[in-house]
N, C-alpha and C positions, 0 to 999 in steps of 0.2 A: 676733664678734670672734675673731682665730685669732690664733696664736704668733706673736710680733716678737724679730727677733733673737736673740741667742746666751741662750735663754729659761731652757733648761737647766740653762746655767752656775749659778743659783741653786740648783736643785736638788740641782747636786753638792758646793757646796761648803756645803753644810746637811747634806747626806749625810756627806760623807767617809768613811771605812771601815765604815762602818754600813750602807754597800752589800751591804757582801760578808755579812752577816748577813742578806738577804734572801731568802727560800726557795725565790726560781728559781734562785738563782746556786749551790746547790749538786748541780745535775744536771751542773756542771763536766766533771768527769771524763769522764761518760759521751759528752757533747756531744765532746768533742775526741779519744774513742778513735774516733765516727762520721767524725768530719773527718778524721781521719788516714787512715782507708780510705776514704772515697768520694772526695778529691782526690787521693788518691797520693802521699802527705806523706812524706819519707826524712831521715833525716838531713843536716845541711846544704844544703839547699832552701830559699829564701828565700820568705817568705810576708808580707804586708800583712795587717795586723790593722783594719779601719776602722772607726771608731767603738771603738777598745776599750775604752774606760771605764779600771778600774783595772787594767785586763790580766790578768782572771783568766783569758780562754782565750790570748791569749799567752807569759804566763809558762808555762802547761801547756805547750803546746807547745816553747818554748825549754828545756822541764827534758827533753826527748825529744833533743835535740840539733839541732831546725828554728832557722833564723836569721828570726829574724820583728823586723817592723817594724810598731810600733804609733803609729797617730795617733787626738787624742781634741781635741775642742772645748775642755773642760775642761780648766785647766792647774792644780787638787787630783786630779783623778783621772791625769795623766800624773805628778804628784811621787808618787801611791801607786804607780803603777806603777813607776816607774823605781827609787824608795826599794825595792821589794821584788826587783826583778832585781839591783840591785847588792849586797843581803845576802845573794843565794843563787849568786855571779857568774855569772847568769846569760848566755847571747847573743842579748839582745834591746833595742832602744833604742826608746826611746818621745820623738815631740812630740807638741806642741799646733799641732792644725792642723782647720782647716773640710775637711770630707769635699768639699765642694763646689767647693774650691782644688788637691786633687788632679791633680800633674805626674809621675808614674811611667813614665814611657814603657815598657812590655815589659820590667818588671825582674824581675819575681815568677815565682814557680812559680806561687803562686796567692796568692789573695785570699777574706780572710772579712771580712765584715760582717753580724756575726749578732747576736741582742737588741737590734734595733731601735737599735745605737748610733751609728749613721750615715746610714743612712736612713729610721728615721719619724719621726723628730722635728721635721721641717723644714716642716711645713704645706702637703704637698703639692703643690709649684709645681716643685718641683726635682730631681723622680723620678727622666726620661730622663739629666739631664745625669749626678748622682750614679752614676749606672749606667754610662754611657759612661766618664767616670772611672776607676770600677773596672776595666773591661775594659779600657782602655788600659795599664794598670797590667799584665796581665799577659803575659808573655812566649808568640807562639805554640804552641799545644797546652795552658797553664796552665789550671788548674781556677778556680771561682769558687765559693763556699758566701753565701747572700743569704737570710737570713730577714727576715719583714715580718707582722706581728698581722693577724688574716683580717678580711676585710668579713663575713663568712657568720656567723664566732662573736660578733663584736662587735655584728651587727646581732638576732642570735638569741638575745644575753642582755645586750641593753642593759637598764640597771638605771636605778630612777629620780633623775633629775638627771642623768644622761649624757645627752650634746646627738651625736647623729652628725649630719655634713654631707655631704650626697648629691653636691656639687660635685666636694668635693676628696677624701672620705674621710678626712676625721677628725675623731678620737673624743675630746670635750671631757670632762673628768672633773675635780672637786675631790676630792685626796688628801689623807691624813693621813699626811706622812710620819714618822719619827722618827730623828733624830741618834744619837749614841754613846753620850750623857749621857743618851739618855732622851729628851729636851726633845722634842716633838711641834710642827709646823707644818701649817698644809693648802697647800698646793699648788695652781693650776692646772695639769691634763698635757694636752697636745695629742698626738697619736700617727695617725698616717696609717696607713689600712689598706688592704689589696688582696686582688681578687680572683687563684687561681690562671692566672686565663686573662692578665690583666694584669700577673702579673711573668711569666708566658713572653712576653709581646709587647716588654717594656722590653729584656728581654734581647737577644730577638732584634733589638731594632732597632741594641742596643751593636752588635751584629756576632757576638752569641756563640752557640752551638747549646746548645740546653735539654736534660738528659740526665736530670729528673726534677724536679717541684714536688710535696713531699710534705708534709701536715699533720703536724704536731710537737707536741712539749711541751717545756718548760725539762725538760732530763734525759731526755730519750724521743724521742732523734732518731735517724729512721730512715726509708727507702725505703715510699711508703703511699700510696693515693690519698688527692687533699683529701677532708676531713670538714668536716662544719658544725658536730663539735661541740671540734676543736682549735685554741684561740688564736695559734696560729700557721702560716707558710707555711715552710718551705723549703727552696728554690731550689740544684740543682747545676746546673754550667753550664763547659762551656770555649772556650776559644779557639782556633778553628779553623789547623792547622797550614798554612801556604801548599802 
C-alpha cells in the first residue's frame, strides 16, 4: 500500500517547529552559500522555492537580498514561514500550493526544490510532470537545483522493516517522530528514490540541459560523482537560452 493524498500534511502539523530542530536542517547555511554559486543567485533575482517546508533555505536566501517565492503542501509549515519573513521583513512570500499545480510560466531566475519537499513525497507517479512544472517556471537560460534520496543508498542500507518497491522506488519506513512538547508519534514515510541516470533523463525530457548530478549530504553540497554510500542526489540544470 503506498501514500494517498496530501499524506504529509499530518506529518507537518505534528511537526510544527520541531522541524527545524532536526539535524539535517542545520547544514542550512552551507546548502544555500552552494546554491547561490552554482545558479548564479544576485541580489534581486527572483527564485521559486518548491516544496519549501518552513522556509529555512528561503528565508536564507531572502536575508541575501534574492526575491524568492516559496510554495509548500502544508499550510502550518507556510504560516512558520511567512510568521518568520514578516518578523525579520523579510522579501519573500510564501503559499500553500500542490508542487503538482504549478502555473509559473518563465518567471524565475531559477528554481530549488531541494529535501525531498516537492518531489519525493508523492509516490512516484508524478516525477515527469513535477519536473516539467519546474522548468516551465523558469525564465530562458534560469538555473534549476533538484535533489531526490538515492536508489543506490537506500537500497544498500535498507534496515529491517523498511519495505523498497522496485516499481516506483519507494522507501516505506515507520518513524518515530517527535513534536515541540516532546510527545513522540510513529509515522508512516513514503519517499521516492532515484537513480543518477533517471533524474538526468526527467530533466532532459522537461527540455532542460543537465550541468551535473552530484551525490550530497544535508550540509555537504557540492560538485562529486554519484556514490552508493550518499543519501542523496543533486541535480543542477538550466534552461536552455532560445
Amino acid at each position: 500500500m503506498g501514500p494517498t493524498g496530501a499524506w504529509f500534511n499530518e506529518i507537518a502539523a505534528f511537526l510544527g517547529p520541531a522541524y527545524l530542530r532536526n539535524a539535517f536542517t542545520k547544514g542550512t547555511l552551507q546548502e544555500v552559500e552552494f546554491l547561490i554559486g552554482a545558479l548564479g543567485l544576485e541580489p534581486g533575482m527572483q527564485v521559486l522555492d518548491a516544496g519549501c517546508g518552513p522556509g529555512r533555505h528561503a528565508l536564507e536566501l531572502a536575508r541575501r537580498g534574492i526575491e524568492v517565492t516559496g510554495v509548500d503542501l502544508s499550510p502550518e509549515f507556510v504560516a512558520l514561514a511567512m510568521e518568520a519573513a514578516e518578523a525579520e521583513g523579510l522579501s519573500a512570500r510564501f503559499e500553500v500550493l500542490d508542487v503538482r499545480d504549478l502555473a509559473f510560466d518563465s518567471r524565475f531566475d531559477a528554481v530549488i526544490c531541494i529535501c525531498q519537499g516537492g518531489f519525493g513525497l508523492l509516490g512516484g507517479d508524478d516525477d515527469a510532470g513535477i519536473v516539467a512544472g519546474l522548468a516551465d517556471g523558469l525564465r530562458p537560460g534560469g538555473r534549476l537545483a533538484l535533489t531526490a534520496f538515492s536508489s543506490y543508498f537506500a537500497l544498500r542500507f535498507l534496515e529491517a522493516g523498511e519495505e523498497f518497491d522496485p516499481r516506483t522506488g519507494v522507501l516505506h519506513e515507520r518513524a518515530q517522530i517527535r513534536d515541540e512538547s516532546g510527545a513522540e508519534r510513529e509515522f508512516d514515510l513514503w519517499t521516492t528514490c532515484f537513480t543518477a541516470r533517471e533524474i538526468g533523463l526527467l530533466l532532459g525530457v522537461a527540455g532542460l540541459v543537465v550541468d551535473s548530478v552530484s551525490s550530497v549530504m544535508p550540509g555537504d553540497y557540492r560538485v562529486r560523482p554519484p556514490r552508493l554510500d550518499h543519501p542523496e542526489l543533486l541535480a543542477i540544470a538550466h534552461r536552455p537560452a532560445p
